[in-house]
N, C-alpha and C positions, 0 to 999 in steps of 0.2 A: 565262210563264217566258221563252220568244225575249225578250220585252221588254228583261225586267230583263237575260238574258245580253248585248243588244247594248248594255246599259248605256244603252236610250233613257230609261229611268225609274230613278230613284233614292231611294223611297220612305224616310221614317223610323220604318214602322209598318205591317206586315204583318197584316191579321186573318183568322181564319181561321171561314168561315163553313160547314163542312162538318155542323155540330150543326143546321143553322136550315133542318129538315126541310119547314118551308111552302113553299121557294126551291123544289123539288123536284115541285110539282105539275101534273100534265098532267089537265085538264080539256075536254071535248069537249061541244057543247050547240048546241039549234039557234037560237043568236045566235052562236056562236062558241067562238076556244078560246083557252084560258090555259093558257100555260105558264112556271112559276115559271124564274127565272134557275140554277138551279145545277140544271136539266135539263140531263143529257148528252147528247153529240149523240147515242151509241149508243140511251138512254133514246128517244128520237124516232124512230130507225129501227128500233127490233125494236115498238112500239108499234102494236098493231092500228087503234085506235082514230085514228088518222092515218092509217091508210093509206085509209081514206074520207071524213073529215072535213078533211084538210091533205094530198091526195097532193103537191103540188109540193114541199111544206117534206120530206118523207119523200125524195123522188127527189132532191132535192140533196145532201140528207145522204151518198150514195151518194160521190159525186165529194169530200167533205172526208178530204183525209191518210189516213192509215190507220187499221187498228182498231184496234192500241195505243191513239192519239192519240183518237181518236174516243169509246173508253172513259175518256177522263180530261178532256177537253173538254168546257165547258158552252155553251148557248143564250147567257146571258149575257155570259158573257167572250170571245164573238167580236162580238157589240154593241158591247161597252164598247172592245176592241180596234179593231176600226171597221179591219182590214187593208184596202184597195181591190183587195186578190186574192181574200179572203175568200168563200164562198157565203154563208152567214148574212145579211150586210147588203142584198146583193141579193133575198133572201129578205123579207127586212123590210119593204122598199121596194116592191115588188111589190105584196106582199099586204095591202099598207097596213097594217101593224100598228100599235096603238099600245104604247108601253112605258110601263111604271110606275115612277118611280125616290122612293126613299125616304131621308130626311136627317135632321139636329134642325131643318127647318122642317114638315120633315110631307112629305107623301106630296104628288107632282104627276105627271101623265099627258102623254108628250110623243110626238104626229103626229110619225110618221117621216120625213117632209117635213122637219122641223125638226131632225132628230136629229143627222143627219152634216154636221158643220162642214166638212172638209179631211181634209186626209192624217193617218189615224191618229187624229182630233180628232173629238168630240164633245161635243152641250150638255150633258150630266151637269157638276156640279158638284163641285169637289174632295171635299167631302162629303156626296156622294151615291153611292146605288149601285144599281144593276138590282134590282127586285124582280121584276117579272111581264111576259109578253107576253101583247098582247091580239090576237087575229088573225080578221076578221071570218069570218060562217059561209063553207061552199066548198058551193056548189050539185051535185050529180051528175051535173048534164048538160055541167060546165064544161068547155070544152076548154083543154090546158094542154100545153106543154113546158118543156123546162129541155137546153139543148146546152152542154158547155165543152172547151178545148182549154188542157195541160199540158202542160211537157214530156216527164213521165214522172207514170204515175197517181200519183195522189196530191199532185202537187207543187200548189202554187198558182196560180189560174187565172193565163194569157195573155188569155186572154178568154171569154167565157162569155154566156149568153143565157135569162134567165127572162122566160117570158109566159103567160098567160089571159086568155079570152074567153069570152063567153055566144053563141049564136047566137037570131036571134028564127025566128018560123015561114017566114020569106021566108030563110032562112040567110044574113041580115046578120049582120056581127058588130055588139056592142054591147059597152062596158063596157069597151074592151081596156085590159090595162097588158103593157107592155115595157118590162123592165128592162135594164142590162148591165154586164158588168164588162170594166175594159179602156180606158174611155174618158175617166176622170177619174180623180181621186183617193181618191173615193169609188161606190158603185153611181149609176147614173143611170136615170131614166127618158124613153126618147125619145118625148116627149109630139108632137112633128111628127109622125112614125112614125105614131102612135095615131091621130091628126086624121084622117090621111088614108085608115086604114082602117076607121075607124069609120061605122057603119050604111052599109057595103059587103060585098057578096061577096066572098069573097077569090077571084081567079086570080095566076097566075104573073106576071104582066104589073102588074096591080097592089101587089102585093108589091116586085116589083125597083122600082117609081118611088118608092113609100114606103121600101125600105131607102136608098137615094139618095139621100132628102131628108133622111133620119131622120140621117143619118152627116155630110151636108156641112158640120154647123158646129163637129164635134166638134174637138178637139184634145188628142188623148190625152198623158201625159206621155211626157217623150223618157227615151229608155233608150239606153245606147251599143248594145246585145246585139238590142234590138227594135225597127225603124222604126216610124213612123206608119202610113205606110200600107199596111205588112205589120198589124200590128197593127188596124185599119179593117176589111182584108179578111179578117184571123179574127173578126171580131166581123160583120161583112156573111155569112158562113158562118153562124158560129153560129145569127143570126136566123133565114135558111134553111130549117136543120137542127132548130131548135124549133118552126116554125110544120111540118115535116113531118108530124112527131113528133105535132103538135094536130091537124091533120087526120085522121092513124088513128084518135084516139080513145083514150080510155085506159083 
C-alpha cells in the first residue's frame, strides 16, 4: 500500500490472493522450515513452533512497525517489497533462505544471493509471485543476535545487525553469517567480517579489527538527514551490540 500511495507503482490489475489458504503455511521439520508467502508477520511471532526452530526470524519480527501493521503484513510482500530499511530481507539473507516463486512458466526456486537486485528491485518476474520460504534447519546450540537503531520504535531501520554462529569444542566460531542493513540499498553480507572471524575465538580485540575491515569498503547511500559515517558508526554499534547479545546465549 506505501507503494502504490507514493505512486512508485501503478499497476493495471490488482489480485487478490486472501482465498489461496496454502500461501499461509508454517511448517517446522528437522531439514527445515516453510513458510508460505501471505504468513503474517504477527502469524510468525505468536508462532511456538519458531521460537525454537527460527529464534532469529521470531526476534526480528519484534522490531517491524507496529501491531496494527504487523497484523496485516505478510513474509511475502516485504520480500517482494525488497524496502533496504526492511528486517525481512535481512532476515532472508542471513538465513540463507531460498524463495519459491510461481508464474505460467511453472514454479522456480531462487538463492537469496540472487534475489535482491537494487533499491526496491528484485528477480521475480512481472508474472510471478512469492509462493513459499525455504529456510535451512536452526541447530540449538546456535548462537545468534539481531541489534537495530530507529528513530522512534517502530520506524524503519537506520541500521540494524543480524548474525549466527556455531561454536566447535575448542570455542571457535565456525559457519558465521553477518548481515546488515544500512549499508546499501539492499541487506548485505559482510563476508571480510566473516573471513576473519572464522574458526577463531572471538575477543574484544578481535572483533573491533574485523568490524574495521568489514565496514572499510562500504558506501552507504547519502541521505541529506543521515552521514556516512554517522551511519557506519550505527551499523559498527549494532554489530557490537549483536555479537553481545550471542555471547549470553539465548
Amino acid at each position: 500500500m506505501p507503494v502504490l500511495n507514493f505512486r512508485l507503482a501503478k499497476p493495471d490489475l490488482l489480485i487478490d490472493l486472501k482465498k489461496l489458504d496454502h500461501l499461509k503455511v508454517i511448517e517446522c521439520t528437522n531439514t527445515g522450515t516453510v513458510l508460505g508467502s501471505r504468513v503474517r508477520w504477527i502469524d510468525i511471532e505468536k508462532n511456538n513452533d519458531l521460537t525454537h526452530h527460527q529464534p532469529l526470524l521470531q526476534k526480528a519480527l519484534s522490531y517491524v512497525a507496529h501491531y496494527q501493521i504487523r497484523n496485516r503484513g505478510t513474509l511475502g510482500g516485504s520480500l517482494a517489497n525488497s524496502d533496504p530499511a526492511a528486517e525481512l530481507p535481512l532476515i532472508a539473507l542471513v538465513l540463507e533462505a531460498t524463495i519459491k516463486v510461481v508464474g505460467p512458466k511453472g514454479v522456480r526456486s531462487i538463492n537469496v544471493n540472487d534475489f535482491f537486485t537494487g533499491f526496491m528491485s528484485t528477480s521475480i518476474a512481472k508474472d510471478e509471485i512469492i509462493s513459499e520460504i525455504f529456510v535451512p534447519a536452526w541447530p540449538a546450540t546456535r548462537r545468534w543476535g539481531f541489534e537495530e537503531f530507529s528513530r522512534r520504535k517502530g520506524d524503519f531501520a537506520i541500521a540494524a545487525c543480524a548474525l549466527w554462529y556455531d561454536l566447535n569444542s575448542k570455542d571457535e566460531i565456525q559457519n558465521i553469517h553477518v548481515g546488515v542493513i544500512g549499508a546499501n540499498d539492499y541487506p548485505v553480507r559482510l563476508s571480510k567480517l566473516e573471513k576473519i572471524l572464522e574458526h577463531k575465538v572471538l575477543t574484544s580485540d578481535l572483533l573491533e579489527t574485523a568490524i574495521e575491515t568489514g565496514l572499510k569498503d562500504l558506501n552507504p547511500p547519502l541521505d541529506p538527514q543521515i552521514s556516512q559515517e554517522y551511519r557506519l558508526s550505527l551499523i559498527a554499534t549494532m554489530i557490537r551490540r549483536a555479537f553481545d547479545q550471542s555471547m549470553l546465549g539465548q
